[in-house]
KOLDOTI-590632 format. One line per 4 residues: number of its first residue (from 0); for each residue x, y, z of N, C-alpha, C, O, CB. Coordinates in pm, 1 decimal, m for minus. Glycine has a CB too. Layout:
# residues N
NUM	X Y Z X Y Z X Y Z X Y Z X Y Z  ...
# end
This chain:
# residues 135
0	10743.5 10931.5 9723.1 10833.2 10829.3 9672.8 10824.1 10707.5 9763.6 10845.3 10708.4 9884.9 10978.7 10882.0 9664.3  10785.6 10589.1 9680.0 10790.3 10461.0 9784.1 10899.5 10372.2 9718.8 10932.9 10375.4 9600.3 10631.1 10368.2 9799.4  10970.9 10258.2 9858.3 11036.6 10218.1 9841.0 11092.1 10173.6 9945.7 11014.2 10146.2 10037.0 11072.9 10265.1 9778.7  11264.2 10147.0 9975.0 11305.1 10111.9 10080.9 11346.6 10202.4 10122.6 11361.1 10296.1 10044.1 11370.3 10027.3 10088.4
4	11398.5 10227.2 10307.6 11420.5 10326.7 10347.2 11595.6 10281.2 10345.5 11637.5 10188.6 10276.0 11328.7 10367.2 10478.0  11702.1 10383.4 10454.2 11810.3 10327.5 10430.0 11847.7 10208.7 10567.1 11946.5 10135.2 10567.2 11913.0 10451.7 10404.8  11756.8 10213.3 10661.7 11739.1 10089.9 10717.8 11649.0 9998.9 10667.0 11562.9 9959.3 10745.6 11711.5 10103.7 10832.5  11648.0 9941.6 10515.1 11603.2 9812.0 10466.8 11473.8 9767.3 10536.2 11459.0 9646.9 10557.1 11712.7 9707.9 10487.9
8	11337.2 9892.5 10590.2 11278.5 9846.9 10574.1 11171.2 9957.4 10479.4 11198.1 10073.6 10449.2 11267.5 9783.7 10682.5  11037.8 9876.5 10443.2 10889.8 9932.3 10392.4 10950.4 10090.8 10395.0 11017.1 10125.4 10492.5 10725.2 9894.0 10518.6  10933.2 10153.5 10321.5 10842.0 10324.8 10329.5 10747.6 10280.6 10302.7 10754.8 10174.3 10241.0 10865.9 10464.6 10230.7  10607.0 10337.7 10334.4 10496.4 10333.8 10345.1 10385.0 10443.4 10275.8 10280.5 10491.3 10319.9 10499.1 10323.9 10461.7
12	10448.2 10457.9 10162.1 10407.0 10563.4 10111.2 10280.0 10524.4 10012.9 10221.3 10628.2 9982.3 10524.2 10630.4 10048.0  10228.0 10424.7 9962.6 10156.4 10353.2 9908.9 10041.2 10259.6 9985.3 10083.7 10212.2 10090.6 10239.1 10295.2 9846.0  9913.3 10226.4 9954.8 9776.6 10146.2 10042.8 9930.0 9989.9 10012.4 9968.0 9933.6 10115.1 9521.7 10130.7 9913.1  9990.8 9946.8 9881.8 10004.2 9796.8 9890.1 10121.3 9833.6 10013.2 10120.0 9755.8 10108.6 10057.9 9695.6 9723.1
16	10230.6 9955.7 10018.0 10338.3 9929.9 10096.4 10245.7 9965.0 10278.3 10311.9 9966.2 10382.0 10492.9 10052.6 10034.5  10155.4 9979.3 10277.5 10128.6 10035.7 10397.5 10068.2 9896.6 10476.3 10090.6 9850.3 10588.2 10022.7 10172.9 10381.6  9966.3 9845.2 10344.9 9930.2 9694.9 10412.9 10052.8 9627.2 10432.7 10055.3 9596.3 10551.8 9833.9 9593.5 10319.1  10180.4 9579.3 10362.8 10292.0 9502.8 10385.2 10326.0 9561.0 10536.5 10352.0 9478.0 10623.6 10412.1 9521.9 10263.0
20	10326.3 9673.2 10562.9 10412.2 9669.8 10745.3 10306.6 9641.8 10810.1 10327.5 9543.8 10881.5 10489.7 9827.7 10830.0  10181.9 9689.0 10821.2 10031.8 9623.9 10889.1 10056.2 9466.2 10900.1 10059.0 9417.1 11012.9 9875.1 9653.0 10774.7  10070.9 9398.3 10806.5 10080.8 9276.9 10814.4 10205.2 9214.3 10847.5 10207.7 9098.7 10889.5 10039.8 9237.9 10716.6  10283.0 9265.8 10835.3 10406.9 9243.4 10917.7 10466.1 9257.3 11048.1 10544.5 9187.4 11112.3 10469.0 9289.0 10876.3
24	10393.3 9392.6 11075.2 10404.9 9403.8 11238.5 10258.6 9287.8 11317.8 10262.1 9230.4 11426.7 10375.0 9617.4 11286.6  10172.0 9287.7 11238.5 10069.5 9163.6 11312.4 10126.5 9047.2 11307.9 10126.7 8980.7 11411.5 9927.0 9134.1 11246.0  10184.1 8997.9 11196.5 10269.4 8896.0 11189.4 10369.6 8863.9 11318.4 10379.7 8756.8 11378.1 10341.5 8923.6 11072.1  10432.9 8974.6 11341.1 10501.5 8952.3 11473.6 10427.3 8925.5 11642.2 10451.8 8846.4 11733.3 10581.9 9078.6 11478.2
28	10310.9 9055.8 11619.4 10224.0 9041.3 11761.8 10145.8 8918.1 11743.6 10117.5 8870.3 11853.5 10113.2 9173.9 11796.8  10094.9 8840.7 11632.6 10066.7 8722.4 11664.9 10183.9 8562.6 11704.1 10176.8 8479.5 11794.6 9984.3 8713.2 11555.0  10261.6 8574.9 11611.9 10376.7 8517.4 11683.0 10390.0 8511.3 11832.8 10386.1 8409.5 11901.9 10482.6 8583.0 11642.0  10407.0 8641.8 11874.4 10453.8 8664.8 12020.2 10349.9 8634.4 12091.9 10370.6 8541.3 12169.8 10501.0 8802.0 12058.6
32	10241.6 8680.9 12093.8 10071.5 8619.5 12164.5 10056.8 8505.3 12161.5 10008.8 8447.4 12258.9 9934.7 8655.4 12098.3  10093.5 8439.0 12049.4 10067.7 8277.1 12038.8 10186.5 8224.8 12159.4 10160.8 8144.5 12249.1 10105.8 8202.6 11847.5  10245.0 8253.7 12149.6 10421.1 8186.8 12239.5 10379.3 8253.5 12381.2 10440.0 8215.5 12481.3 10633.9 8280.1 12161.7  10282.2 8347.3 12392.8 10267.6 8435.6 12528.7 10390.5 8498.8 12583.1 10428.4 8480.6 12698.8 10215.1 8349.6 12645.0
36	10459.1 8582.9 12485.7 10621.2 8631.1 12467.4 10559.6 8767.6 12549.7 10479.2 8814.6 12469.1 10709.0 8655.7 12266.3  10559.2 8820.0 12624.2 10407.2 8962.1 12696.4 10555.7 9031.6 12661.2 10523.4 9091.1 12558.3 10299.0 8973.8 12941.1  10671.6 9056.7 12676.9 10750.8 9121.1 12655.4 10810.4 9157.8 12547.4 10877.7 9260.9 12546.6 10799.5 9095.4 12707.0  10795.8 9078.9 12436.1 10793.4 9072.0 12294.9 10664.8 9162.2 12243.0 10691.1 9244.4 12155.1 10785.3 8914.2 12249.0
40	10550.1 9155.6 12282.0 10423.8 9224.0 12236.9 10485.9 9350.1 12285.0 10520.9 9436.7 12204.9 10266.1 9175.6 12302.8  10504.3 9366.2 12444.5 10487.0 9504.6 12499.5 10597.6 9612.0 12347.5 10584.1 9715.2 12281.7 10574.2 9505.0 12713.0  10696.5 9500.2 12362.3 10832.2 9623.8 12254.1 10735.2 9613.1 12077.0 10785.2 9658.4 11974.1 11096.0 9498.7 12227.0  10631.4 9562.2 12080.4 10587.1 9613.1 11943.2 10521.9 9740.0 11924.9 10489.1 9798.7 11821.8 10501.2 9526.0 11888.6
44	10508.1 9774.8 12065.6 10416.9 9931.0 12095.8 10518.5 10015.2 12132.5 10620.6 9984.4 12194.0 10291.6 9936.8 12230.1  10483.7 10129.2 12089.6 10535.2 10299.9 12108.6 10477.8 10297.3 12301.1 10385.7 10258.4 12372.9 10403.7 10462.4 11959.0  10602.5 10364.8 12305.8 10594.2 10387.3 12465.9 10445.0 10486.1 12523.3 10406.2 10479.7 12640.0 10754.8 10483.2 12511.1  10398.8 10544.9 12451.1 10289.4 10613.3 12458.7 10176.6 10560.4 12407.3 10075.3 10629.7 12397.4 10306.4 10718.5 12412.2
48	10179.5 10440.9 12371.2 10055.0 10359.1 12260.6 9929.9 10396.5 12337.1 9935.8 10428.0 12455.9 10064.2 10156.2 12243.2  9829.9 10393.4 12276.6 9697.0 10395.2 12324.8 9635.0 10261.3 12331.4 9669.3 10192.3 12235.4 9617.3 10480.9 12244.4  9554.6 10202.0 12413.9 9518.5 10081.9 12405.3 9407.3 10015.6 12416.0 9411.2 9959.1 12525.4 9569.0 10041.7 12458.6  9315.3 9992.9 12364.9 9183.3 9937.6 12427.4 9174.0 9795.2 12363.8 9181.8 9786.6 12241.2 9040.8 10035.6 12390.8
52	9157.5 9680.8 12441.3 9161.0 9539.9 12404.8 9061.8 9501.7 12434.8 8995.8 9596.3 12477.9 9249.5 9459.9 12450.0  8988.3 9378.2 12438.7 8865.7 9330.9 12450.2 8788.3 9303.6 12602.5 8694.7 9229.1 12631.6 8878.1 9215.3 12376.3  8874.8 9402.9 12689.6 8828.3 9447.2 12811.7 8762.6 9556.1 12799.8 8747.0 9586.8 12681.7 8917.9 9463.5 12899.9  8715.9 9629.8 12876.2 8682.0 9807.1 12873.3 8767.3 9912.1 12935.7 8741.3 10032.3 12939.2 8550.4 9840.1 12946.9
56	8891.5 9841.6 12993.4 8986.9 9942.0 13005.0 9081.9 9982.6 12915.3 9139.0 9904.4 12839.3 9044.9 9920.9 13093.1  9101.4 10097.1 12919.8 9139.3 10218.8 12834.0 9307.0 10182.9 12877.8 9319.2 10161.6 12998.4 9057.1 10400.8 12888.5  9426.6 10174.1 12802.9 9540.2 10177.0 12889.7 9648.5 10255.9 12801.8 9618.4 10250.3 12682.6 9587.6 10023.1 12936.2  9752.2 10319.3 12824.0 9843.4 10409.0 12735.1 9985.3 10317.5 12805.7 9996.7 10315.0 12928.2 9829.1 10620.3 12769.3
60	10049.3 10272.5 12749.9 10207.5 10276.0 12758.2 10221.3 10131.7 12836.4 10140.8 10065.1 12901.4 10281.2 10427.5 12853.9  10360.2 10113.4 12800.5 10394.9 9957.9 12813.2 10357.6 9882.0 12965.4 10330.8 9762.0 12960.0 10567.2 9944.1 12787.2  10356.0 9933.0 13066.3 10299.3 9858.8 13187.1 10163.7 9843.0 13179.0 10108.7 9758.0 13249.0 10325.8 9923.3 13313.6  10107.7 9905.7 13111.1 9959.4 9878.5 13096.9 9924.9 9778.8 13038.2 9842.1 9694.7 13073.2 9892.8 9964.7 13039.8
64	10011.2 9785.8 12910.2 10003.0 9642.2 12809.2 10074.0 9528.0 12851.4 10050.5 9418.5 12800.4 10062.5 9662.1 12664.3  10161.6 9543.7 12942.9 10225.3 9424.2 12963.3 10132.3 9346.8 13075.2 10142.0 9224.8 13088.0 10380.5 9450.7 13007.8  10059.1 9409.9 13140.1 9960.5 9427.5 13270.0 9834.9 9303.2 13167.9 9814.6 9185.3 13197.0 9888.8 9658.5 13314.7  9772.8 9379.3 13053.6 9661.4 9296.1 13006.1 9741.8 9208.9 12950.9 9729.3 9108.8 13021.5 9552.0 9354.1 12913.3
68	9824.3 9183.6 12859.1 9853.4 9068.5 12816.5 9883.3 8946.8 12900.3 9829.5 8837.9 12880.5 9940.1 9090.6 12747.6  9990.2 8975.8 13014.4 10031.8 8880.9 13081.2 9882.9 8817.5 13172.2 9896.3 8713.8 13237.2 10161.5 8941.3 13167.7  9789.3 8866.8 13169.9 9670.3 8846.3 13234.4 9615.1 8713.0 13078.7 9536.8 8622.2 13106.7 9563.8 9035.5 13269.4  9648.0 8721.4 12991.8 9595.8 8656.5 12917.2 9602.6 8491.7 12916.0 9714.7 8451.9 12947.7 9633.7 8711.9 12822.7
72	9524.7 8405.3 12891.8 9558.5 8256.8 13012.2 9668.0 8192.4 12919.7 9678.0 8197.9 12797.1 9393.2 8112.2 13048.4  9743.1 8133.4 13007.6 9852.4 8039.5 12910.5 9800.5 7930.4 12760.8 9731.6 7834.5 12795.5 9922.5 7920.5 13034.1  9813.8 7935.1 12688.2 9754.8 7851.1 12554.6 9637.7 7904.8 12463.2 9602.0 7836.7 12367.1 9698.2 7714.6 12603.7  9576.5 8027.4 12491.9 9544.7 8133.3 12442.4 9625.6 8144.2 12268.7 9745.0 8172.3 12258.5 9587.0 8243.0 12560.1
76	9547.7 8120.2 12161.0 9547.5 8171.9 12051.9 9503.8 8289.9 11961.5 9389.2 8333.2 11949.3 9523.4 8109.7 12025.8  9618.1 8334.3 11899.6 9498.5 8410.7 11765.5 9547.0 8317.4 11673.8 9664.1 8296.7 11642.0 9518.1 8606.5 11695.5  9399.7 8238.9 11617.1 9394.0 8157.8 11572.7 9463.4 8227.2 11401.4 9557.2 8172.9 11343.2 9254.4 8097.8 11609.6  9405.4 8327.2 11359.6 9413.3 8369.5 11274.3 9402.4 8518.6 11224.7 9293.5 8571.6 11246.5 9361.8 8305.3 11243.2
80	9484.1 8583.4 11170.7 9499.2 8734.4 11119.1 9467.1 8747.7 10963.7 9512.5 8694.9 10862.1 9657.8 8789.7 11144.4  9395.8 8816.0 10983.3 9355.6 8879.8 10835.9 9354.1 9045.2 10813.2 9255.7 9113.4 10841.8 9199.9 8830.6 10802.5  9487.3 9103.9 10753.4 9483.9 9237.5 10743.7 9341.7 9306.1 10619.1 9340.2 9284.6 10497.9 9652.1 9270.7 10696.0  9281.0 9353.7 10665.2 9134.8 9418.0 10579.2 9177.0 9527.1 10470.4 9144.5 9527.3 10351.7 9015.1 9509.3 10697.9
84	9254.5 9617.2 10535.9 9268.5 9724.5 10470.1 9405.5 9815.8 10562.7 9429.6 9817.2 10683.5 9109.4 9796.3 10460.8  9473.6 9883.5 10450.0 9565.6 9939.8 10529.7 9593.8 10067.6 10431.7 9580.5 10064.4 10309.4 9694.1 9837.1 10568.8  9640.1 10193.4 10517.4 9650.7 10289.2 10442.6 9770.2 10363.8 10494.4 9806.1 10340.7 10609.8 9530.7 10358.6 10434.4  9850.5 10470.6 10404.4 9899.3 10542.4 10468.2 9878.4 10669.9 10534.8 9784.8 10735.1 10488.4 9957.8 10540.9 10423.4
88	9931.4 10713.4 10615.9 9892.4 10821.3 10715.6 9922.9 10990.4 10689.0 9856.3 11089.3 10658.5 9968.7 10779.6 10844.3  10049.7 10961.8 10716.7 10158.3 11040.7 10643.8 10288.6 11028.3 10671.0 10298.6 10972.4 10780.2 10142.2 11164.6 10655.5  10379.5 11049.6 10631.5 10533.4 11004.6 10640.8 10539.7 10900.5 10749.1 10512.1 10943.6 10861.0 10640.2 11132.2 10679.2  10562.3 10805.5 10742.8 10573.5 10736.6 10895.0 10505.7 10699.7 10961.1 10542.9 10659.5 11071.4 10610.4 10782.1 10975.5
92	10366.9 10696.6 10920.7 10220.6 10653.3 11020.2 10168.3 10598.5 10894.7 10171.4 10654.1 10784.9 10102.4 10795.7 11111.0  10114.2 10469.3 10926.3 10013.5 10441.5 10856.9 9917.7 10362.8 10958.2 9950.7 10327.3 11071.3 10056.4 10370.1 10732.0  9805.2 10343.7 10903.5 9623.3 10246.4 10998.4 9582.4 10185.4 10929.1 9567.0 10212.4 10810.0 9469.1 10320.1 11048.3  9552.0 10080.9 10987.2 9483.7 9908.0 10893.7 9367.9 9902.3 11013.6 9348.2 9976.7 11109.6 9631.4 9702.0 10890.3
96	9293.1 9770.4 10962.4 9180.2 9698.9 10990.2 9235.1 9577.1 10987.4 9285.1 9545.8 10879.4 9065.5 9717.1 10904.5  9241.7 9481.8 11093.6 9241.1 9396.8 11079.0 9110.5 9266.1 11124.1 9026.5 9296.5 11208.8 9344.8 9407.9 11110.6  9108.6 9171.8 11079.9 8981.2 9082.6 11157.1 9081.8 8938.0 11201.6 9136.7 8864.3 11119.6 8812.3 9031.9 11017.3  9088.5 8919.2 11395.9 9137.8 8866.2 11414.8 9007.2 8752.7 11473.9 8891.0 8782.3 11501.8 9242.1 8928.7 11466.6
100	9076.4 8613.1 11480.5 9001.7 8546.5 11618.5 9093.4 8468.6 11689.4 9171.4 8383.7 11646.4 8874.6 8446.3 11589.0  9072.5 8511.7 11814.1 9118.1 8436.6 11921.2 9061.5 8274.0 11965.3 8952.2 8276.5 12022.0 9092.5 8529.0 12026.2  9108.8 8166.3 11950.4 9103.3 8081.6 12037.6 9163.6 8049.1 12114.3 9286.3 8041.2 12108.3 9089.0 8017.9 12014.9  9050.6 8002.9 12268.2 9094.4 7987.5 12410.2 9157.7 7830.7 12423.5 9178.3 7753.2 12330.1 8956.5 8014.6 12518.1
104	9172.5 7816.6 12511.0 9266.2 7712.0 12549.0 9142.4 7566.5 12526.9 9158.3 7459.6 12468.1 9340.7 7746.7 12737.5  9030.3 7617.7 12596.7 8915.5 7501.0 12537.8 8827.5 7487.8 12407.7 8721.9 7430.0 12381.8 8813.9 7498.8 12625.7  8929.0 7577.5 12326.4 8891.6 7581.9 12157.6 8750.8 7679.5 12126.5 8681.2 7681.6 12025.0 8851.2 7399.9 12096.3  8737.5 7758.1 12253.2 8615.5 7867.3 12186.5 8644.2 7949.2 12104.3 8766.8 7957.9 12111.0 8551.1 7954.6 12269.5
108	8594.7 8040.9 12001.6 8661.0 8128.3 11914.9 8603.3 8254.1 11962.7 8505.2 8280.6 12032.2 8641.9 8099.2 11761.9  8662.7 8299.9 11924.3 8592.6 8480.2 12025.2 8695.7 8562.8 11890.6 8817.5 8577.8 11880.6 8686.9 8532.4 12297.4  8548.9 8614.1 11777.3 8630.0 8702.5 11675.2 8612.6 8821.0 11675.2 8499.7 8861.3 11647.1 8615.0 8678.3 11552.3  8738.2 8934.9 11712.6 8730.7 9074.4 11668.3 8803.5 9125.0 11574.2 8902.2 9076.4 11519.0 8750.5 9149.2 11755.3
112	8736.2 9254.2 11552.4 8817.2 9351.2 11446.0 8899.0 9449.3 11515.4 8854.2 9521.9 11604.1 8718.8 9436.7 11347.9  9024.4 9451.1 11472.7 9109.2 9530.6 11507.1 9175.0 9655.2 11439.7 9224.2 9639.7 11327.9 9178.1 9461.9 11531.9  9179.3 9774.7 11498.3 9193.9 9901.2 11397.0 9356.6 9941.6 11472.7 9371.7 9949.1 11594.6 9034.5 10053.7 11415.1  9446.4 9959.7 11390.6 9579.9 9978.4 11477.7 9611.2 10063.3 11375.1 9582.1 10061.9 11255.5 9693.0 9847.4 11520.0
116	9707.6 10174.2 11476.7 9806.5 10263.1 11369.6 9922.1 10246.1 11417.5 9936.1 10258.3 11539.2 9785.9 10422.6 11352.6  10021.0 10217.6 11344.4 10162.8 10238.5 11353.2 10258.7 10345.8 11273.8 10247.4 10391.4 11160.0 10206.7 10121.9 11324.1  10348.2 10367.3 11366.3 10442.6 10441.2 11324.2 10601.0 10397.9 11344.3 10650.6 10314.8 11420.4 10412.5 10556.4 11381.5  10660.8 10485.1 11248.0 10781.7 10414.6 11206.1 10874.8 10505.4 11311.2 10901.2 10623.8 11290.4 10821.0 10422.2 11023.4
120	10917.6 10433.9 11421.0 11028.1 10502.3 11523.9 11152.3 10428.4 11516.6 11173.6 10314.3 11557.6 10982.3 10501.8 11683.5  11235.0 10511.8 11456.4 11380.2 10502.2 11467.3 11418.4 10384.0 11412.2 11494.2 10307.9 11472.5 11431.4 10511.6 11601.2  11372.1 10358.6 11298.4 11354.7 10237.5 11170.7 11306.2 10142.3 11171.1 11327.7 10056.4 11085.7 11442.3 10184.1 11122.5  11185.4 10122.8 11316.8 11149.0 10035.4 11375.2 10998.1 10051.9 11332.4 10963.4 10162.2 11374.6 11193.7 10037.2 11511.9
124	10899.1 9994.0 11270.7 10731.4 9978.9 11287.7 10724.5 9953.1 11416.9 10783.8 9867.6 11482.6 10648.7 9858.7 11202.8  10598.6 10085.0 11468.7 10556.5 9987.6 11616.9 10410.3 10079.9 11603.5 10364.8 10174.3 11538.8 10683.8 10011.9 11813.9  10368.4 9977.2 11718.6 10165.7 10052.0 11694.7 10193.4 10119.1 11776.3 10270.6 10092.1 11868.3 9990.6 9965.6 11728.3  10107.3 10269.1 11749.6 10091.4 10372.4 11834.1 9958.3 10341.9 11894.1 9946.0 10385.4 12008.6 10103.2 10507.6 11766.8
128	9855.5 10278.1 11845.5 9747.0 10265.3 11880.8 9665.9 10167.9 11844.1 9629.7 10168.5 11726.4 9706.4 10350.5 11865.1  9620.8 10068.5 11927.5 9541.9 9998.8 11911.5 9388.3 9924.2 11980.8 9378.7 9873.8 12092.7 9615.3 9953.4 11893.0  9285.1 9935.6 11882.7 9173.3 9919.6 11923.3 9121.9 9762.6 11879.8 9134.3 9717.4 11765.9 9096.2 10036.0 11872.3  9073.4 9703.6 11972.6 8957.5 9576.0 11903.4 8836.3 9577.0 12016.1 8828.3 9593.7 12137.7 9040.5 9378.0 11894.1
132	8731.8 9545.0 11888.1 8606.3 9560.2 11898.5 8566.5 9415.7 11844.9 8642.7 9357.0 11768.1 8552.4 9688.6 11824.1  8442.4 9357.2 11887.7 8363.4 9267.6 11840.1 8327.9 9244.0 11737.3 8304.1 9342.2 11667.0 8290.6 9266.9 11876.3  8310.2 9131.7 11687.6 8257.4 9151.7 11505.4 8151.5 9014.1 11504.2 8090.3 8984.2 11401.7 8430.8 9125.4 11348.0
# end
């Protein structure tokens, strides 16, 4: 059964309701990345998130992420989000594709694809896991 839950947001029981929180929770981590909010990003992740960003370190849980982001240079963009595909998982988890690009402060573009799963904790979407890779 899809629909609303009784905290007014997505169930995710459907590919269209699963892309709507995919794109909604990116909607927010780009917001917050663009503003360089590192504390705003860190609370979009599950305290246990898995993490690999366009470094080669591997990182799990919010000091880790707050660690790479805040490393990220001031005026740093994602220029642009495009959710690819999104599916559901099962009750409460769903995983998208997204294709992001970053532009730097001297307007280079540096574009990856991003594979994230989120789950729905305590009426809240947050990524349990997220990967970007080169494209």
């Amino acid at each position: 059964m899809t629909g609303i839950t009784g905290a007014g947001l997505p169930d995710a029981g459907t590919e269209d309701a699963a892309y709507g929180v995919i794109a909604e929770l990116l909607g927010r981590w780009q917001r917050a990345f663009d503003d360089h909010r590192t504390a705003d990003l860190v609370s979009l992740f599950t305290e246990d998130a898995l993490f690999q960003g366009i470094s080669p370190r591997l990182l799990v849980g919010p000091a880790g992420i707050f660690g790479y982001y805040d490393d990220v240079a001031e005026g740093a963009r994602a220029a642009s989000v495009e959710v690819l595909r999104a599916n559901p998982l099962c009750d409460g988890i769903v995983g998208g594709f997204a294709d992001v690009t970053f532009t730097s402060r001297t307007g280079e573009n540096t574009p990856i694809r991003l594979s994230v799963v989120a789950q729905r904790c305590e009426g809240t979407w947050r990524i349990r896991q997220y990967h970007a890779a080169a494209r």
